[in-house]
Backbone as JSON, one array per atom type, in Angstrom:
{
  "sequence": "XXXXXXXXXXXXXXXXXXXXXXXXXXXXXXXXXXXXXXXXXXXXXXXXXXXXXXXXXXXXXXXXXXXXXXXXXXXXXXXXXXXXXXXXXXXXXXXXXXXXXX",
  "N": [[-53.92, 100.82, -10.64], [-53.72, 101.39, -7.69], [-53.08, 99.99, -4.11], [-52.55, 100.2, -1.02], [-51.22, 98.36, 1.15], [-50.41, 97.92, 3.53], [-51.55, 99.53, 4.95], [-54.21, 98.48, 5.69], [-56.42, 96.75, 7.45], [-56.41, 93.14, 8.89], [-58.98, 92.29, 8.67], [-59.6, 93.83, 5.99], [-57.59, 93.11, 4.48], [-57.95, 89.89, 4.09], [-60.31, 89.85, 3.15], [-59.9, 91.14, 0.44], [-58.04, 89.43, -0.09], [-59.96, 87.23, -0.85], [-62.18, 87.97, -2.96], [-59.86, 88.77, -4.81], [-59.07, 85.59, -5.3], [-61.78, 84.82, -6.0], [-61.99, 86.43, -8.14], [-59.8, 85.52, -9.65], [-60.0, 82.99, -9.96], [-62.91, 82.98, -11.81], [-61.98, 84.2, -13.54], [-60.17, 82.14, -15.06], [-62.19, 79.93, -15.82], [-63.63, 81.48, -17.65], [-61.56, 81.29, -19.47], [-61.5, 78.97, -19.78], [-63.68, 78.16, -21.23], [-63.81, 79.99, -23.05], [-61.41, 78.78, -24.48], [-62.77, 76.28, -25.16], [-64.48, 76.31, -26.87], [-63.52, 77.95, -28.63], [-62.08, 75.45, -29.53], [-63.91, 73.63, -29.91], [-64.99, 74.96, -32.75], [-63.23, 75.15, -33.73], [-62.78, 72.34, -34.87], [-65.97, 71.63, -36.1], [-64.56, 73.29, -38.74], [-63.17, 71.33, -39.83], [-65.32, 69.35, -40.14], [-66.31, 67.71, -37.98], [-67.68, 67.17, -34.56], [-66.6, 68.24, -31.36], [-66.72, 66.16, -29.59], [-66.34, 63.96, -31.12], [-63.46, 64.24, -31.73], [-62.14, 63.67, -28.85], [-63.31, 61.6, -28.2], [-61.92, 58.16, -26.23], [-59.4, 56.39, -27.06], [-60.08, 54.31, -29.93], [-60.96, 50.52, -29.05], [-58.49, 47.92, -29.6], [-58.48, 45.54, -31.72], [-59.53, 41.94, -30.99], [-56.89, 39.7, -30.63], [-55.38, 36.53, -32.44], [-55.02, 33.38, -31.19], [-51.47, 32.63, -30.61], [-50.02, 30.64, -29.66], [-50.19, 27.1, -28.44], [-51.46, 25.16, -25.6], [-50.04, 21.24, -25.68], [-51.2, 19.47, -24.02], [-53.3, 20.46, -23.32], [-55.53, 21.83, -25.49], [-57.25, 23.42, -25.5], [-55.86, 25.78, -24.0], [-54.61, 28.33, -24.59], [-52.24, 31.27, -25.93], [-51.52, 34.07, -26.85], [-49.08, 35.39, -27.55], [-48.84, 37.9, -26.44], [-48.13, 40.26, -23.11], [-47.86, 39.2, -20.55], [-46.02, 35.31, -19.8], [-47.92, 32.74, -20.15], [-48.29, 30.24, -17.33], [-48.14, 27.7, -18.5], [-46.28, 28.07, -20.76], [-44.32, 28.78, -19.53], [-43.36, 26.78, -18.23], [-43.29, 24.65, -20.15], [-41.21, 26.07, -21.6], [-39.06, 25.4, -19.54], [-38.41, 22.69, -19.2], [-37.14, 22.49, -21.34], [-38.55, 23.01, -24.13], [-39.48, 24.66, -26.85], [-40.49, 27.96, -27.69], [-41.18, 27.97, -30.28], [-42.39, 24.98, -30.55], [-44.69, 25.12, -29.46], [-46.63, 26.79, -31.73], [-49.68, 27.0, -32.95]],
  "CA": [[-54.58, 100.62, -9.36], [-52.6, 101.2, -6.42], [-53.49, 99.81, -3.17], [-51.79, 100.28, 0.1], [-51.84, 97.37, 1.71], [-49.57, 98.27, 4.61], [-52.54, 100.12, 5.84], [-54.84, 97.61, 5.82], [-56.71, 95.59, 8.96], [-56.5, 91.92, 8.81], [-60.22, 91.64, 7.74], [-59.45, 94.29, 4.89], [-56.84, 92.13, 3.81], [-58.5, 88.49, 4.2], [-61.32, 90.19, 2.22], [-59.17, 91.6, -0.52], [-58.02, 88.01, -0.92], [-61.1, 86.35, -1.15], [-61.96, 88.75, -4.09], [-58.92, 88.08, -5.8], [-59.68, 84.51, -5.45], [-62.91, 85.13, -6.89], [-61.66, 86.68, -9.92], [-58.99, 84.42, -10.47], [-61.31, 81.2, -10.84], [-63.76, 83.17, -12.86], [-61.3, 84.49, -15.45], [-59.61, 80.9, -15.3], [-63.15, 79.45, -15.9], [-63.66, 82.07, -18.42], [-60.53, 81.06, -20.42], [-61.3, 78.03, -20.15], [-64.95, 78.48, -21.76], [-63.28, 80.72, -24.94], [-60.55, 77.65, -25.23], [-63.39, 74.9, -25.32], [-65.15, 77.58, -27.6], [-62.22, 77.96, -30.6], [-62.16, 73.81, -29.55], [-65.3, 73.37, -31.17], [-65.02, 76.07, -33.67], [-61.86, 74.26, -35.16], [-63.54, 70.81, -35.34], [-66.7, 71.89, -37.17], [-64.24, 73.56, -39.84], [-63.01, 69.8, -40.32], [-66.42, 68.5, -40.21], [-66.48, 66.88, -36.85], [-67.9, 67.48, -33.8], [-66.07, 68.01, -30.2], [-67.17, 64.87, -28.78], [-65.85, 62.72, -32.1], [-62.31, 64.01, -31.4], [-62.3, 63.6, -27.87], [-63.4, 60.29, -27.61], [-60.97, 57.42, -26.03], [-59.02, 55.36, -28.48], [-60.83, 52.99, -30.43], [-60.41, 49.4, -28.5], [-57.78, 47.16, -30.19], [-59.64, 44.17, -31.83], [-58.81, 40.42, -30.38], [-55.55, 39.17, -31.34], [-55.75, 34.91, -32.39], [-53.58, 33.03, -30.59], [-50.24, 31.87, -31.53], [-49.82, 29.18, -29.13], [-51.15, 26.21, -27.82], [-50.74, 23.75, -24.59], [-50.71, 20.42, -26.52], [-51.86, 18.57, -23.12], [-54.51, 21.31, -23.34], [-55.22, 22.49, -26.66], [-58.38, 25.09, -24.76], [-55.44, 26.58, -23.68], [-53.7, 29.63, -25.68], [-51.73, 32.53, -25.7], [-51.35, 35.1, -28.16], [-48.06, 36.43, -27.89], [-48.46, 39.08, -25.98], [-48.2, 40.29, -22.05], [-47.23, 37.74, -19.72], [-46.14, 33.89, -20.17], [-48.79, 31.46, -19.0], [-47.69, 29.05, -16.44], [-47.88, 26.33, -18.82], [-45.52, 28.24, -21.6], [-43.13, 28.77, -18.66], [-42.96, 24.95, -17.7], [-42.65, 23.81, -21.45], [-39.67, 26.59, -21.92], [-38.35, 25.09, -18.3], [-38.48, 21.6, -19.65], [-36.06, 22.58, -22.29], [-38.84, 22.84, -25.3], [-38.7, 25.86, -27.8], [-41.98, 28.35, -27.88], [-41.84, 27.14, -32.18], [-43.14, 23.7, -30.71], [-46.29, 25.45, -28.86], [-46.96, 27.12, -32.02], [-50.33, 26.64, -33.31]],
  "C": [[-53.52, 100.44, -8.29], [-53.56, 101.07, -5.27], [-52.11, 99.37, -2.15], [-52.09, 99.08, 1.1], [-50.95, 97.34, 3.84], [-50.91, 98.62, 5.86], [-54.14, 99.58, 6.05], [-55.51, 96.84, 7.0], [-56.18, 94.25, 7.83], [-57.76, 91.84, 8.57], [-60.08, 92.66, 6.58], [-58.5, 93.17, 3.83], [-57.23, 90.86, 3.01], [-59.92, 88.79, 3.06], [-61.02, 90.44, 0.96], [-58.82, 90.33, -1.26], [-58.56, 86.81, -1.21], [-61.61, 87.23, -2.29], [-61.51, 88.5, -4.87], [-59.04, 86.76, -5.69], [-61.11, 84.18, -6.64], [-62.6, 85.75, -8.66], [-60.89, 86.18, -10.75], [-59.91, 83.39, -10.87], [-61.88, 82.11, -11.78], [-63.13, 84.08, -14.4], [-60.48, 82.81, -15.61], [-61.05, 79.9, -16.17], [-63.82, 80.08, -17.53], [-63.16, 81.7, -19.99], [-60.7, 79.97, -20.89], [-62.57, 77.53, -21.21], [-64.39, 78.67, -22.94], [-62.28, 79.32, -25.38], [-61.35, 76.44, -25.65], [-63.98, 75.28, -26.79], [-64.62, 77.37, -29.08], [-61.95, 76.4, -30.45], [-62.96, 73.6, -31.29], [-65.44, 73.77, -32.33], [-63.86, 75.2, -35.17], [-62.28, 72.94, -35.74], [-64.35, 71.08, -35.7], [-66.08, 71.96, -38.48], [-63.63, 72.6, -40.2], [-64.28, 69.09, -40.4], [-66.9, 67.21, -39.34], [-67.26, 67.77, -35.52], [-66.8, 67.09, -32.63], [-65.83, 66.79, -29.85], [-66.75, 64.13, -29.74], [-64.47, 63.09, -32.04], [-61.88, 63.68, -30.02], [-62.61, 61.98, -27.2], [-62.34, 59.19, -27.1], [-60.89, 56.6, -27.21], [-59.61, 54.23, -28.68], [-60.38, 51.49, -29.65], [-59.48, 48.9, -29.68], [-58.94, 45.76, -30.79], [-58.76, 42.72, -31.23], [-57.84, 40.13, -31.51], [-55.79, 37.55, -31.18], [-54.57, 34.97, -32.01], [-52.89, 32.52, -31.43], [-49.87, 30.6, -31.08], [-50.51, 28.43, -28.4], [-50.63, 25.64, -26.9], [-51.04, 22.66, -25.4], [-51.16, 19.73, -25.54], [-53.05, 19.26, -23.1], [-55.18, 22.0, -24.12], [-56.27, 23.82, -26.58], [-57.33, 26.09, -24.49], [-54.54, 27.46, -24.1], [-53.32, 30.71, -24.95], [-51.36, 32.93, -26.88], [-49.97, 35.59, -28.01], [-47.43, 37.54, -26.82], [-48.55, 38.78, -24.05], [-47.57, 38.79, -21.57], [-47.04, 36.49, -19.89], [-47.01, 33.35, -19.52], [-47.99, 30.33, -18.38], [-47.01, 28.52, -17.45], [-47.09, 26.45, -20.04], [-44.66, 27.97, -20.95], [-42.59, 27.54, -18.88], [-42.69, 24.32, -18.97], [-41.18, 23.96, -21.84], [-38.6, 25.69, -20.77], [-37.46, 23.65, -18.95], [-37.22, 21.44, -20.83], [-37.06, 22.61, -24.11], [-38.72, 24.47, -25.77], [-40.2, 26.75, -27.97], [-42.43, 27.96, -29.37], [-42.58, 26.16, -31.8], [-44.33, 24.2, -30.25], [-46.95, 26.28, -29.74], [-48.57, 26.66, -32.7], [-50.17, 26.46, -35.13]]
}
């Protein structure tokens, strides 16, 4: 397909590439149809469906804490993410996180 584009108006043109626009999305849309397509196709022949690989990762289950405030013994931390205040101020104090172990 040869097209002269030299010889073209400006609404031949602007038209030409609304067209090609058009056929790009709908073979992109296309592709993306046949790829969801052999998706599915492959997870059946494991004995799953789409939607059971796809899903977000299982939550984590609650982690028990490891430590305690002993002025507060409601108050714990597991370990993880950030120190609570009141680990801070024990470490500050000069104690050892072993003593806030539960």
């Amino acid at each position: 397909m040869s097209i002269e584009l030299d010889a073209m108006s400006l609404r031949e043109l602007r038209d030409l590439r609304n067209k090609l626009d058009r056929a790009i999305s709908t073979f992109e849309d296309r592709r993306k149809r046949e790829a969801l397509a052999a998706a599915e196709s492959a997870a059946r022949e494991f004995g799953f469906n789409l939607a059971d690989l796809t899903t977000a990762k299982p939550a984590r289950g609650k982690v028990a804490p490891k430590y305690a405030n002993p002025a507060a013994p409601e108050q714990t931390w597991t370990g993880r993410g950030r120190k609570p205040r009141w680990i801070q101020e024990a470490l500050d104090t000069g104690r050892k996180l072993e003593d806030l172990e539960i």
